[in-house]
C-alpha positions in Angstrom: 78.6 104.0 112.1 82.4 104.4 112.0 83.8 108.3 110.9 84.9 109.0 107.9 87.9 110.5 106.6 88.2 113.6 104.0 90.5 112.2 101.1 93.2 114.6 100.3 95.8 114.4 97.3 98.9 116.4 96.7 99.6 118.3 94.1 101.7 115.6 93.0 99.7 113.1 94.0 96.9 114.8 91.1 99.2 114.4 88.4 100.5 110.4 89.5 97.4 108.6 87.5 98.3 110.7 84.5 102.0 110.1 84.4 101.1 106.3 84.8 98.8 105.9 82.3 101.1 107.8 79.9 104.1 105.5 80.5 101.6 102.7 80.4 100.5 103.7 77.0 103.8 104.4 75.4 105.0 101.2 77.2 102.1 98.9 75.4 99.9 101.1 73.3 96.7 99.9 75.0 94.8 103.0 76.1 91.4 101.2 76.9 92.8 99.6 79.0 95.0 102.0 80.8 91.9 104.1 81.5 90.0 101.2 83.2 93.3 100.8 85.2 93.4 104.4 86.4 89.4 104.3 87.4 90.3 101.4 89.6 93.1 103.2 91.1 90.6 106.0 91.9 88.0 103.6 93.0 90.3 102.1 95.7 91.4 105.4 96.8 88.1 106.7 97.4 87.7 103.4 100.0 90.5 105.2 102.3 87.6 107.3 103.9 85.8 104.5 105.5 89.3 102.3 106.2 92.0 105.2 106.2 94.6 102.8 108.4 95.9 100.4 106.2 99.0 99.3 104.7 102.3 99.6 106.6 103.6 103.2 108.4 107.3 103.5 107.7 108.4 106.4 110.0 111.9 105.1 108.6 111.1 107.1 105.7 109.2 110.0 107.0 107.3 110.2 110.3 103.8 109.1 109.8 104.3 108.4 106.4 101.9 104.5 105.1 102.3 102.9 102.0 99.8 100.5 100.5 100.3 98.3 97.2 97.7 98.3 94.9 97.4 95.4 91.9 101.4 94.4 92.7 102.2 97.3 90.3 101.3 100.6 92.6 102.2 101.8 95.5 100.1 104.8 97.7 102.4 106.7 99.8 99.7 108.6 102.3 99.2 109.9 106.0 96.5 109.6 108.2 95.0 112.7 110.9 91.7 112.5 112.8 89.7 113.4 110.1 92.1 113.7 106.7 93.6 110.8 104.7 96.5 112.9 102.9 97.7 111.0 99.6 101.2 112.1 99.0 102.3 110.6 96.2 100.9 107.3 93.5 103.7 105.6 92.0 104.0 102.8 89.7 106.6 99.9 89.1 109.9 99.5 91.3 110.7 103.2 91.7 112.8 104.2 94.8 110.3 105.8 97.2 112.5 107.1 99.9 114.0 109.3 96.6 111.5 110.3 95.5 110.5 112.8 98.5 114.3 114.0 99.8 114.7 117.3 99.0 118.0 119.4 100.0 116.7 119.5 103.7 115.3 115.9 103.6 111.8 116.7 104.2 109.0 115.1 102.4 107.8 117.4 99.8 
């Protein structure tokens, strides 16, 4: 049986399913719905322990840095050790991802 990987969110990455659903809500007004949304987010997530390598690594961004759509509406920035799938960040919609981790020094956050 293949290893698998701890699952690992940022701080940030904690507070991402929140902030969707609220813009979600305000956006449409249907909260039933937004909460089944989020428990599929969560769902998927949790698969990253068995199959922790997917989506495409853009070291153009950040060295070791993978992204992953989920549902065309949600994309997973993450990294991948031995043993640790590291979420970084869960963003929704068209938001510019390289932005959204440059700091003054450039590093991911």
């Amino acid at each position: 049986m293949a290893k698998q990987h701890k699952v690992e969110f940022s701080t940030e990455a904690e507070r991402d399913p929140e902030a969707i659903s609220e813009w979600i809500i305000d956006q449409s007004g249907f909260a039933r719905q937004v909460i089944n949304y989020v428990k599929r987010i969560r769902i998927y997530l949790s698969g990253f322990k068995n199959f922790p390598h997917r989506g495409t690594q853009r070291d153009d961004l950040y060295s070791g840095i993978r992204l992953v759509g989920f549902d065309r509406r949600v994309t997973v920035v993450f990294t991948v050790s031995d043993s640790t799938v590291h979420i970084v960040r869960i963003v929704y919609g068209g938001r510019d991802i390289a932005a959204l981790f440059e700091d003054e020094s450039g590093a991911i956050e």
